[in-house]
C-alpha positions as CSV (number, residue, x, y, z in Angstrom):
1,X,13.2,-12.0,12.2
2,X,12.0,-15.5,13.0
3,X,10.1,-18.6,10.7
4,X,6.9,-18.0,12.9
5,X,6.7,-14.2,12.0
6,X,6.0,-15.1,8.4
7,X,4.1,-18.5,7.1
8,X,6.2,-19.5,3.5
9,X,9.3,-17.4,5.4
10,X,12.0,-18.6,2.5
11,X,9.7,-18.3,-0.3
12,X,9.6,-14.9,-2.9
13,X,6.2,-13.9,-3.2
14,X,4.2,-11.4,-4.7
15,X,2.8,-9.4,-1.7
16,X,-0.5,-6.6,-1.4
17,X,0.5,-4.9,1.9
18,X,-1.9,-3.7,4.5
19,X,-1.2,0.2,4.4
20,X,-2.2,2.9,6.7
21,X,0.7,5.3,6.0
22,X,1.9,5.0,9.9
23,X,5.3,3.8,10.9
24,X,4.7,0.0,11.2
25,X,2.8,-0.9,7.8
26,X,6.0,1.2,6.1
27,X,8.5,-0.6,8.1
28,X,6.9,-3.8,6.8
29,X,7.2,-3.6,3.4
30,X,10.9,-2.6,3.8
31,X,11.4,-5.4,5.0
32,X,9.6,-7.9,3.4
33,X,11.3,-6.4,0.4
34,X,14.7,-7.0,2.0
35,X,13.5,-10.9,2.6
36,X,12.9,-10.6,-1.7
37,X,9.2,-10.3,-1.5
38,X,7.6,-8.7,-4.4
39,X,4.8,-5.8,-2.5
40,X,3.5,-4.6,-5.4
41,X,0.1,-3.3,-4.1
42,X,-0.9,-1.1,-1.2
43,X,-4.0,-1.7,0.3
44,X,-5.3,0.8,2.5
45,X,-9.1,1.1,4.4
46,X,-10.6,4.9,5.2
47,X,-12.5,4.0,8.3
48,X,-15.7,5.7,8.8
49,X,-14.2,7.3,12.5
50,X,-11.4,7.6,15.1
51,X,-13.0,4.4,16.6
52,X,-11.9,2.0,14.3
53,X,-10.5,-1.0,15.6
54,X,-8.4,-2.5,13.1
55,X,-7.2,0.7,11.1
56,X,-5.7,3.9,11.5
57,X,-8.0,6.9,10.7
58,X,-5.6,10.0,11.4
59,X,-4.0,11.3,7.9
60,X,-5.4,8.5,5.4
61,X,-5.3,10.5,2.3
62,X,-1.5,11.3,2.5
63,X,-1.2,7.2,1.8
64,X,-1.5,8.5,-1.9
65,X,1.3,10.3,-1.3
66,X,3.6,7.8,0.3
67,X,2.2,5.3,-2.2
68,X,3.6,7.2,-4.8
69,X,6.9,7.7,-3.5
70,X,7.1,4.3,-3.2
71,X,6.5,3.6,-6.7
72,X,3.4,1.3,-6.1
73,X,-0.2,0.7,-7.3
74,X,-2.2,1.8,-4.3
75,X,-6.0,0.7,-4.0
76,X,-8.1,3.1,-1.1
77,X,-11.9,1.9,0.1
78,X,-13.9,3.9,2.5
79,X,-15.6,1.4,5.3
80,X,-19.4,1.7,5.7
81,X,-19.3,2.2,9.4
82,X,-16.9,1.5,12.1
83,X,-17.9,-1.7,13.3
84,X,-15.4,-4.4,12.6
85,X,-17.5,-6.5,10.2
86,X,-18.1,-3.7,7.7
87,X,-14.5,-2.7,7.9
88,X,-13.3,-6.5,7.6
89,X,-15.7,-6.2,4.3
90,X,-14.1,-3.7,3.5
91,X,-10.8,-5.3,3.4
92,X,-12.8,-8.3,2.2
93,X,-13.3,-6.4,-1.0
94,X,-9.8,-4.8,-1.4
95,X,-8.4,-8.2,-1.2
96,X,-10.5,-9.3,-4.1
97,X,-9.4,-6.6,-6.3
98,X,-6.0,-8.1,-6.1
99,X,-7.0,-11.5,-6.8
100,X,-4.7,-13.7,-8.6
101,X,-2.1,-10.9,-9.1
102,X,-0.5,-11.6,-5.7
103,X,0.0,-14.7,-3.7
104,X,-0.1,-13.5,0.0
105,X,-1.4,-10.4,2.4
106,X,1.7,-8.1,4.4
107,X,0.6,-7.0,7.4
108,X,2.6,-4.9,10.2
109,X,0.4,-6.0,12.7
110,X,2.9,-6.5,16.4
111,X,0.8,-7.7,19.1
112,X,-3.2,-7.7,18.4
113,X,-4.3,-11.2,18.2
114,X,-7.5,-10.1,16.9
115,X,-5.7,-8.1,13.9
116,X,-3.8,-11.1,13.4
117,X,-6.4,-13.7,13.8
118,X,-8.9,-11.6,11.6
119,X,-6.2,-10.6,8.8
120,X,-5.6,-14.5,8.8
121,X,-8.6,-15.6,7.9
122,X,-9.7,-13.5,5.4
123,X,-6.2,-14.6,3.6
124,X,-7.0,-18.4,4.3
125,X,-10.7,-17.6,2.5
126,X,-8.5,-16.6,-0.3
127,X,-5.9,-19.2,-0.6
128,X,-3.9,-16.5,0.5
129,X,-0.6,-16.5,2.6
130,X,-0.4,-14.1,5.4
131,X,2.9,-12.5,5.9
132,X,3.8,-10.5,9.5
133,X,7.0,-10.1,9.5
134,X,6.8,-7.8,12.8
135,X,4.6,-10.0,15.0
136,X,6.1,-10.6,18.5
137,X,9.0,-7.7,18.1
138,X,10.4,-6.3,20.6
139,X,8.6,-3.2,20.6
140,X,11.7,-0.7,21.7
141,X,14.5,-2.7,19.4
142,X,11.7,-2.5,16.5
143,X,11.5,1.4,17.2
144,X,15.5,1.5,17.3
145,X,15.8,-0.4,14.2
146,X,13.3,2.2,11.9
147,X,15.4,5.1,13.7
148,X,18.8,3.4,12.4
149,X,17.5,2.4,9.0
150,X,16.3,5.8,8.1
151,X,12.8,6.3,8.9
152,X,11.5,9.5,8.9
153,X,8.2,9.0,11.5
154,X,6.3,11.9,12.6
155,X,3.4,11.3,15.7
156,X,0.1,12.7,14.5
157,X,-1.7,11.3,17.4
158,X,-1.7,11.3,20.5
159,X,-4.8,9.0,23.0
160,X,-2.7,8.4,26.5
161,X,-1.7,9.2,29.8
162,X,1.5,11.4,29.5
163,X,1.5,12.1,25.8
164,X,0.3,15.6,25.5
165,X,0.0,18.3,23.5
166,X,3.4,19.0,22.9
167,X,4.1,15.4,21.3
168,X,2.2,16.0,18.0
169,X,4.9,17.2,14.9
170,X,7.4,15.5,16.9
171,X,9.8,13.0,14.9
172,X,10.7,9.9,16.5
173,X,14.3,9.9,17.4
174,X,16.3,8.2,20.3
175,X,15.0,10.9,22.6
176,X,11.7,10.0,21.8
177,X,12.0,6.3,22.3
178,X,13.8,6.7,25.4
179,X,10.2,8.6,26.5
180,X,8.2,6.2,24.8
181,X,9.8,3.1,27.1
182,X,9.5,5.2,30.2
183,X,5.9,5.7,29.6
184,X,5.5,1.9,28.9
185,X,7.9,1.1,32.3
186,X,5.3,3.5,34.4
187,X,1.6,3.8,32.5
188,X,2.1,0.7,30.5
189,X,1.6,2.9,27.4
190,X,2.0,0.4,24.8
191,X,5.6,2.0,23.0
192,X,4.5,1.3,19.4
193,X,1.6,2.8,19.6
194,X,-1.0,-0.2,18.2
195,X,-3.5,0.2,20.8
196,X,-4.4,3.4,19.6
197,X,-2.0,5.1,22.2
198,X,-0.5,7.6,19.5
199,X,-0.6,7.5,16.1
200,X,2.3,7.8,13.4
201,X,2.9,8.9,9.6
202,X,6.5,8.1,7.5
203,X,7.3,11.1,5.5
204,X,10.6,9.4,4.2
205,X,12.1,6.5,4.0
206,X,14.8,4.5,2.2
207,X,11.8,2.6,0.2
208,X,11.0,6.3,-0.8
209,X,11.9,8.0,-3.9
210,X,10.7,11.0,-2.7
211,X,10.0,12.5,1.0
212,X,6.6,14.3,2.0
213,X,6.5,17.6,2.7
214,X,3.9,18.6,5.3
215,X,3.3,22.1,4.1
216,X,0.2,22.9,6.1
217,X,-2.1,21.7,9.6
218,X,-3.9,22.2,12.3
219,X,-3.9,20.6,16.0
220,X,-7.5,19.4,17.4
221,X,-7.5,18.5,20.6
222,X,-10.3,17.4,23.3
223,X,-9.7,16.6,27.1
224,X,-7.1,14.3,26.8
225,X,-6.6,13.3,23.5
226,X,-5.5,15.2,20.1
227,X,-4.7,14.9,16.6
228,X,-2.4,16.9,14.6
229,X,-4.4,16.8,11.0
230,X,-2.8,17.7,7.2
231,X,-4.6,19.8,5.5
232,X,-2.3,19.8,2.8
233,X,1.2,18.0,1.6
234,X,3.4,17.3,-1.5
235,X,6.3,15.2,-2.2
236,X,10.0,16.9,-3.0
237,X,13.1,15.4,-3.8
238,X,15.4,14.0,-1.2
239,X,18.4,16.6,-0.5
């Protein structure tokens, strides 16, 4: 990971991470927590529908789950609508509720400018430092890396030329990456997903004490786009 992922790269600090329970908020705190950052809070936004532009909307109640497995204090707002300023205020708000008990914002944000840019400046408003620790990855050696390190990541969503049906449940593996890069190579389907191609959930990890257990669902899907939504889960031990 390079200096100009992270401003204050070098420096242990106490962290509120940006959480939507898919694969790339996870994979960031792992490994800000490997860099010895402190992410004691999870901050997570319900958006009001599947057209939200800066967070994930498939799933959100299992982050109390994964929150707990993790061990962390996790803090859930609901978004008045979907328009990027009441979601950002939102955000806004969460932030505040962590005031002075953390001194930067983790974000998995990869590619979006506009996450970036709007994350950012909420955290400069705050006297805040904004931590990224993903930004400008390789999107297929990021993938390989949370395959290696032991992430468990299940697609729940699917929004994109040549992902059909048959891709929700499935857990990303080699396999699956190796489809992921061809559909990038010849639909420039972005492979990690964060244009709302697909959506993901991380039902273990090593940052988890405990995995989650999907134990019941249903697929929805219209034209050429589905979701594959819990209805209900639990966390068990690890075997």
């Amino acid at each position: 990971m390079g200096s100009r992922m992270i401003e204050g790269f070098g420096i242990e600090m106490r962290l509120a991470g940006l959480f939507s329970g898919g694969k790339d908020s996870t994979y960031a705190i792992h490994v800000a927590e490997k860099q010895g950052h402190e992410v004691g809070y999870l901050l997570t936004v319900s958006p009001k529908s599947d057209e939200s532009y800066f967070f994930h909307y498939p799933n959100i109640w299992v982050t109390r789950l994964q929150a707990e497995a993790m061990g962390k204090n996790h803090l859930m707002i609901s978004a008045r609508s979907s328009s990027r300023r009441d979601e950002l205020e939102a955000l806004r708000r969460l932030i505040g509720r962590v005031s002075g008990k953390v001194d930067g914002l983790l974000s998995g944000v990869t590619r979006s400018r506009a996450q970036y840019d709007a994350f950012r400046g909420l955290c400069s408003k705050r006297g805040l430092r904004f931590v990224a620790p993903l930004w400008s990855s390789d999107p297929i050696k990021l993938l390989e890396r949370m395959v290696s390190e032991g992430f468990t990541v299940m697609i729940v969503g699917v929004a994109a030329e040549g992902l059909g049906k048959d891709v929700l449940g499935k857990i990303l593996d080699g396999r699956m990456i190796a489809f992921l890069k061809e559909l990038w190579e010849k639909y420039g389907v972005n492979p990690l997903g964060e244009g709302g191609e697909f959506e993901t959930l991380v039902i273990d990890a090593p940052i988890f004490r405990k995995r989650v257990e999907i134990l019941d669902y249903e697929i929805r899907w219209s034209g050429y786009s589905g979701l594959m939504k819990i209805k209900s889960a639990r966390l068990i031990e690890k075997e």
